[in-house]
C-alpha positions in Angstrom: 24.7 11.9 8.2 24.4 8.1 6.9 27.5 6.7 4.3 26.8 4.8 1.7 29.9 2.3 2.2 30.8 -0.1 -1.1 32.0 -2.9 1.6 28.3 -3.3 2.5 28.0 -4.1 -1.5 31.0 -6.3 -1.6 29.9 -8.5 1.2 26.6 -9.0 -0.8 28.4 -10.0 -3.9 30.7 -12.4 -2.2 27.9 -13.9 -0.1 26.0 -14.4 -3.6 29.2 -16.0 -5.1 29.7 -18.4 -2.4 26.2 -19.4 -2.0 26.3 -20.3 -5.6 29.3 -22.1 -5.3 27.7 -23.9 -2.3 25.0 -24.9 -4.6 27.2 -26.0 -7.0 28.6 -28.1 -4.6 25.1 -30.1 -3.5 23.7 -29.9 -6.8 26.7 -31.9 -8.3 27.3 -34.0 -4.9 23.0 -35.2 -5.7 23.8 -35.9 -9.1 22.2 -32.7 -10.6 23.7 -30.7 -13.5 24.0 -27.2 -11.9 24.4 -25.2 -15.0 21.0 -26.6 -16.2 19.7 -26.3 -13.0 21.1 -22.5 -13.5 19.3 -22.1 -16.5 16.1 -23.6 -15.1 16.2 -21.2 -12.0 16.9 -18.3 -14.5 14.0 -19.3 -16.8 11.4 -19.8 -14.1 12.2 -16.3 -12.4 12.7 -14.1 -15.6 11.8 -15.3 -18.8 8.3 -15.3 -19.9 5.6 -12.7 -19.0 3.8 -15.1 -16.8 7.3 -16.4 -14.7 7.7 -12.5 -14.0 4.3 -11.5 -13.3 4.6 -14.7 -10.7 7.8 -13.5 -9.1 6.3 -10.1 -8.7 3.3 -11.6 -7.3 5.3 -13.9 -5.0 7.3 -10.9 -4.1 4.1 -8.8 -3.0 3.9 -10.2 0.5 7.6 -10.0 1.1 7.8 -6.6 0.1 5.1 -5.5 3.2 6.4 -7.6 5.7 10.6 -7.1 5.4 9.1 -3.5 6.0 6.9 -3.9 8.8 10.2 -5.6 10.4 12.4 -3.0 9.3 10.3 -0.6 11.5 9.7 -2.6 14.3 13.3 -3.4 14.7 14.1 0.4 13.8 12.7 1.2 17.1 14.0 -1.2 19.0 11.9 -4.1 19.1 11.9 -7.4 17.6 8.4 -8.1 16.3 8.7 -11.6 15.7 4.5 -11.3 15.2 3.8 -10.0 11.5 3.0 -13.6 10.9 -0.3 -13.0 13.3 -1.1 -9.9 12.1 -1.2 -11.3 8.5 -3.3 -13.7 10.1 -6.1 -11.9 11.6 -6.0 -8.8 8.7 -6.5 -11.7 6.4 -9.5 -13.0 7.7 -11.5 -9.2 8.8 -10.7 -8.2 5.4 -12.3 -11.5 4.0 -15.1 -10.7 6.2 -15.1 -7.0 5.1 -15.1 -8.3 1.6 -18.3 -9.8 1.6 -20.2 -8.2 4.4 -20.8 -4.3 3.1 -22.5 -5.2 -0.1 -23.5 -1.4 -1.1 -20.3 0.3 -1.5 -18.3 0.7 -5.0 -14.7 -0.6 -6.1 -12.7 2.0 -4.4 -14.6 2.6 -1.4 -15.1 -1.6 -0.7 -11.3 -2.2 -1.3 -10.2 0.7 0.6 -12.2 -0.8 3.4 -11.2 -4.0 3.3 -7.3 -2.5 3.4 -8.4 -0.2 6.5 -10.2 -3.0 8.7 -7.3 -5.4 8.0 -4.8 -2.7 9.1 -6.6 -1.9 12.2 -6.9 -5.3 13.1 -3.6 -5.9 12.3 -3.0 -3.0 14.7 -4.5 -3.8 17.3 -3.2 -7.1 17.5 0.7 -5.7 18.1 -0.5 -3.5 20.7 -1.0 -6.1 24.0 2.5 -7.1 23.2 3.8 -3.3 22.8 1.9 -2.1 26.0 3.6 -5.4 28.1 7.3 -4.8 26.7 7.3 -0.7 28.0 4.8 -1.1 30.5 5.9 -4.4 32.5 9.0 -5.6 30.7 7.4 -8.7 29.1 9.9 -9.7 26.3 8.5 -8.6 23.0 9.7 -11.6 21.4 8.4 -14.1 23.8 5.0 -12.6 23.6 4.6 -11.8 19.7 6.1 -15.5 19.0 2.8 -16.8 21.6 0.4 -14.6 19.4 1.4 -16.1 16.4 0.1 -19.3 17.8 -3.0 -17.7 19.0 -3.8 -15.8 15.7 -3.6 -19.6 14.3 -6.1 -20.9 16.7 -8.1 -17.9 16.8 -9.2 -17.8 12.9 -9.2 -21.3 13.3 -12.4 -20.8 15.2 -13.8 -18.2 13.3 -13.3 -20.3 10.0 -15.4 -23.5 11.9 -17.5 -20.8 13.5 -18.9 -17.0 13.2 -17.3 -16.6 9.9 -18.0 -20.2 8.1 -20.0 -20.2 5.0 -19.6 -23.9 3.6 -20.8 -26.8 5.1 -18.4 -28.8 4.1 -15.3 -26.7 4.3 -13.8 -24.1 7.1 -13.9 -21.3 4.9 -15.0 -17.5 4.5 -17.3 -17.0 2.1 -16.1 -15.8 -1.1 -15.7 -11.5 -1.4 -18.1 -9.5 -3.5 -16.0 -8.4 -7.0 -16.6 -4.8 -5.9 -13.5 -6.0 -3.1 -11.7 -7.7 -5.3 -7.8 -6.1 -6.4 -7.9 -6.3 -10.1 -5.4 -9.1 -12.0 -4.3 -7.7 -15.2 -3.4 -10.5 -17.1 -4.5 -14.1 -17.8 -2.8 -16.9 -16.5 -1.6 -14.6 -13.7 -2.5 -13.4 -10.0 -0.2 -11.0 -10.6 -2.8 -7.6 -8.6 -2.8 -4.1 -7.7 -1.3 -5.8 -4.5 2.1 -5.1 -5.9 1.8 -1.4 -7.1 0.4 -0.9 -3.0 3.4 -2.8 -1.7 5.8 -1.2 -3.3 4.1 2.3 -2.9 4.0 1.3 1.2 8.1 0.3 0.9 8.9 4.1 -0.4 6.9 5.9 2.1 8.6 4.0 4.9 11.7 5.5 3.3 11.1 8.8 3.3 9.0 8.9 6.5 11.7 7.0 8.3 15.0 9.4 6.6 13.0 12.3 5.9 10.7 13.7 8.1 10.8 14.5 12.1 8.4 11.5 13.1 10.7 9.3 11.1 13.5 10.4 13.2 11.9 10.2 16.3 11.1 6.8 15.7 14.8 5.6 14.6 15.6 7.8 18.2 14.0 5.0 19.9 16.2 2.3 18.8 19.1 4.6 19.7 20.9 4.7 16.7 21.1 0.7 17.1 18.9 -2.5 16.5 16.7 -4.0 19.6 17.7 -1.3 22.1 14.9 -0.4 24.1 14.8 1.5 25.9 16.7 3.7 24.6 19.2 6.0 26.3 19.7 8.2 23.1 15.9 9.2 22.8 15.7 10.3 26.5 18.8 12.9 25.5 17.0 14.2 23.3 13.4 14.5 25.0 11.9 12.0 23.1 9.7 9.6 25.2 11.3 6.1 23.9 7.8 4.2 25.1 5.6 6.4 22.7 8.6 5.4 19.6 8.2 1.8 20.5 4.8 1.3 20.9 3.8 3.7 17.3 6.4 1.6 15.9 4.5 -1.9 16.8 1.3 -0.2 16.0 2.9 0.7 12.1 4.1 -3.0 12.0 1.5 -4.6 12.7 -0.8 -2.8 10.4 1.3 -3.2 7.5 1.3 -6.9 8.6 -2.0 -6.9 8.7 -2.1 -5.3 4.6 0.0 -8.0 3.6 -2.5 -10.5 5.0 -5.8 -8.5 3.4 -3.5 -8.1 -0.2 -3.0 -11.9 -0.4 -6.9 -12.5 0.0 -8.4 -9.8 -1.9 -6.1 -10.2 -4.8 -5.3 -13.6 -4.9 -7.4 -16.0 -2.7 -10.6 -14.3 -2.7 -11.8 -16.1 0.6 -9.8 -17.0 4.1 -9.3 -20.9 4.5 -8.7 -22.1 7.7 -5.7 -23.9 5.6 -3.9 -20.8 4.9 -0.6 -20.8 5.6 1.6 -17.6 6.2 4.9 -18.1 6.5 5.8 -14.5 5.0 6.3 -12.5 8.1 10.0 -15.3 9.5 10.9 -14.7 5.7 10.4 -10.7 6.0 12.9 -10.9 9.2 15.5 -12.2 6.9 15.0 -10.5 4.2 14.7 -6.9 5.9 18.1 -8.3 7.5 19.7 -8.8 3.8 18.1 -5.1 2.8 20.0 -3.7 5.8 17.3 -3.4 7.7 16.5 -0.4 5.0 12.7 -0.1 3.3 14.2 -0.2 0.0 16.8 -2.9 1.1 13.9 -4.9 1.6 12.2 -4.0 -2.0 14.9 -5.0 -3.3 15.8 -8.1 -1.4 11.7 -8.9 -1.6 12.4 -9.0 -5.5 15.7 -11.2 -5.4 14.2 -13.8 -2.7 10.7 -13.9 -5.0 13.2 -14.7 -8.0 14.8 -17.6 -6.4 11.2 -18.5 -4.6 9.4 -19.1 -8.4 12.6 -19.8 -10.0 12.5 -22.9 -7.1 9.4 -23.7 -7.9 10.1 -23.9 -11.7 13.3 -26.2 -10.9 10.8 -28.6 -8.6 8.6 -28.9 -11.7 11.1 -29.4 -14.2 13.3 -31.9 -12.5 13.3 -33.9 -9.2 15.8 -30.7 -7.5 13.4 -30.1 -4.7 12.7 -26.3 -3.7 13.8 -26.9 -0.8 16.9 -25.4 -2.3 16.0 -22.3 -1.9 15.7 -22.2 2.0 19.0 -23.8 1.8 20.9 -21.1 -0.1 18.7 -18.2 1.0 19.8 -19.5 4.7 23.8 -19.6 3.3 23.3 -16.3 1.9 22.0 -14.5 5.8 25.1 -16.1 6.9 27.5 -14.4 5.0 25.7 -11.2 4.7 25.2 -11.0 8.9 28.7 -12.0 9.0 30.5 -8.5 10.7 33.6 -9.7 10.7 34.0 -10.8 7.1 33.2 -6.9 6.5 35.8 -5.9 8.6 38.4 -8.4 7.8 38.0 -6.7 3.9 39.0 -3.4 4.9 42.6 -4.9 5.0 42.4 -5.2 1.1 44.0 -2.4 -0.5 41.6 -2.8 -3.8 38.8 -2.3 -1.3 39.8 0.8 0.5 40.3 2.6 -2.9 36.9 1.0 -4.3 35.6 2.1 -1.2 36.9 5.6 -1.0 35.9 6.0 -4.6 32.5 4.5 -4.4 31.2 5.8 -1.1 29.5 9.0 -0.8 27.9 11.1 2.2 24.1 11.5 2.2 22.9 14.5 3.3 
C-alpha cells in the first residue's frame, strides 16, 4: 500500500518559500521591485481569460511529456529522448495532416494523433531493444537520437516533405486535421482536454490495473533500476516492462509533438524548437514522478512560464527568471535529506500523523 506522507507537502511549500525569497533576493540586488514584479507574474498567469487560456495552452505540452517520463522512469529507465519523439511525431502528423484529403474531422485528426504516436514509438524502440538486449546505456543512446531527430526532419523539411520555395517548411494541414481553438485571441485547443485526459489514464493504468503493476515491477519498486531483481521474484519478465514502457513513452512523446502542430502551428518548420521533453524530466521529478504530480506541476510551471513572459513584456526582468527559480525549486524539492532532517520537528510528526492517510 502507497502513504500519502504531509512531509512530501511540506518540502514543496518550503522549497516554494525559499525560491521566492531567492527571487526576492536577485530581483532587488538588479534593481527590480519584486512585489510589482509579483503582481506582474500573477497578472500574466491568472488574470484575464486570454493569460489563462495561454497558460493552459503553454501547459499542454508539459502535461504529455512529465508523463511520458513518469513512465519511462517508472520502469526503470531514463528516457532522456521525449524531445525526439516530439520531433519526428511532429513532422508525420504535419505530413498526415495534409496528405489524406478525403477523410472527415474525427477520422483526419484521429489519424494524425495515431501516425504521430507510432512514430513516436518506433523511435524509442532502437534504444529500448540496445539497453535489454546489449546493455547500451539508455541515456547515452536516447540523448544521441535527440540530435538525430533534429537533423533528420531537418532533411525532410529541405527535402521529401518541403512545400515552399523559399522556406523549409511542411505544407500547411487541411482544416478537417486541425484541433479546434475555442476562443479568439487564443491557441488555447482540444490539445489540452487530450493531455489532461492521457495524465489520468496513466494514473489509473499505472495504480490500478495488473499491467500497470507489472510495469512499476520492472523498476523494482525504485527509479532507474533495471533490470530489476523484484520483477524476476515475481515472474515478470523485466525486459518486456522496460521495453512497453519506452514504447508508451515515446508515443505519448510523439502526441505532444502532433498536439503542438495540429492545434497551434498548423505546419512543421524546420525552426521548431522543442525543448518540452528536459522540462517534462523536471517537472515529472517535482510531481513525484506521479501522472497527476505532473498535471499538476505542468499547470504551476505553465503559470510561471506565461507569467515570465508577461514580466519580459512589461519590464526589462528577463524570463530567464523562470529557469532560474524553476531550477532553485528542483533543488529543494530533490533535496532527501531536508525531508528527513523535518521529521525531527515535533509540529511535523503530529501534522504528519494527522494528515497522512493509507491508500488502499
Amino acid at each position: 500500500m502507497e502513504k500519502f506522507s504531509f512531509k512530501d507537502v511540506l518540502v514543496l511549500v518550503a522549497g516554494m518559500f525559499i525560491t521566492a525569497g531567492v527571487a526576492y533576493a536577485i530581483l532587488t540586488v538588479t534593481g527590480f521591485i519584486p512585489t510589482d514584479i509579483a503582481k506582474l507574474f500573477y497578472e500574466g498567469a491568472f488574470v484575464g481569460q486570454r493569460n489563462i487560456l495561454n497558460t493552459l495552452n503553454i501547459a499542454t505540452p508539459y502535461i504529455l511529456t512529465s508523463v511520458a517520463t513518469v513512465i519511462s522512469f517508472r520502469v526503470g529507465m531514463f528516457n532522456i529522448g521525449i524531445n525526439g519523439s516530439m520531433y519526428v511525431g511532429a513532422l508525420y502528423a504535419a505530413w498526415a495532416g495534409y496528405r489524406f484529403t478525403t477523410l472527415g474531422h474525427l477520422s483526419h485528426v484521429s489519424l494524425c494523433i495515431f501516425i504521430g504516436m507510432l512514430v513516436g514509438a518506433l523511435w524509442m524502440l532502437m534504444p529500448a531493444l540496445l539497453r535489454v538486449y546489449a546493455g547500451v546505456s539508455e541515456i547515452i543512446s536516447t540523448i544521441i537520437l535527440n540530435f538525430v531527430a533534429v537533423l533528420f526532419v531537418s532533411y525532410m523539411c529541405n527535402g521529401p516533405f518541403r512545400a515552399a520555395p523559399i522556406a523549409p517548411t511542411t505544407a500547411r494541414i487541411l482544416e478537417t486535421a486541425e484541433l479546434k481553438q475555442y476562443f479568439p485571441n487564443s491557441e488555447f485547443h482540444t490539445g489540452f482536454f487530450i493531455a489532461v485526459f492521457v495524465a489520468f489514464a496513466a494514473y489509473f493504468v499505472l495504480n490500478k490495473t495488473t499491467f500497470g503493476y507489472e510495469l512499476r515491477s520492472g523498476g523494482d519498486g525504485l527509479v532507474g533500476f533495471y533490470p530489476s531483481r523484484y520483477s524476476s521474484y515475481l515472474g515478470i519478465p523485466s525486459d518486456r516492462s522496460a521495453i512497453t514502457g519506452m514504447l508508451i513513452s515515446g508515443a505519448i512523446g510523439g502526441l505532444a509533438g502532433a498536439v503542438i502542430v495540429l492545434g497551434n502551428t498548423r505546419n512543421f518548420y524546420q525552426e521548431m524548437a522543442f525543448n518540452q521533453g528536459f522540462d517534462g524530466i523536471l517537472i515529472a521529478i517535482i510531481g513525484k514522478l506521479e501522472p497527476l504530480g505532473g498535471l499538476i506541476s505542468s499547470l504551476f510551471y505553465a503559470a510561471l512560464k506565461n507569467g515570465g513572459l508577461f514580466v519580459d513584456y512589461k519590464t526589462e526582468v528577463s524570463r530567464e527568471i523562470v529557469v532560474i527559480l524553476m531550477s532553485i525549486l528542483i533543488f529543494f524539492v530533490s533535496a532527501q535529506k531536508i525531508v528527513s532532517s523535518l521529521e525531527r520537528f515535533e509540529f511535523v510528526k503530529r501534522l504528519d500523523k494527522f494528515f497522512s492517510r493509507k491508500v488502499k
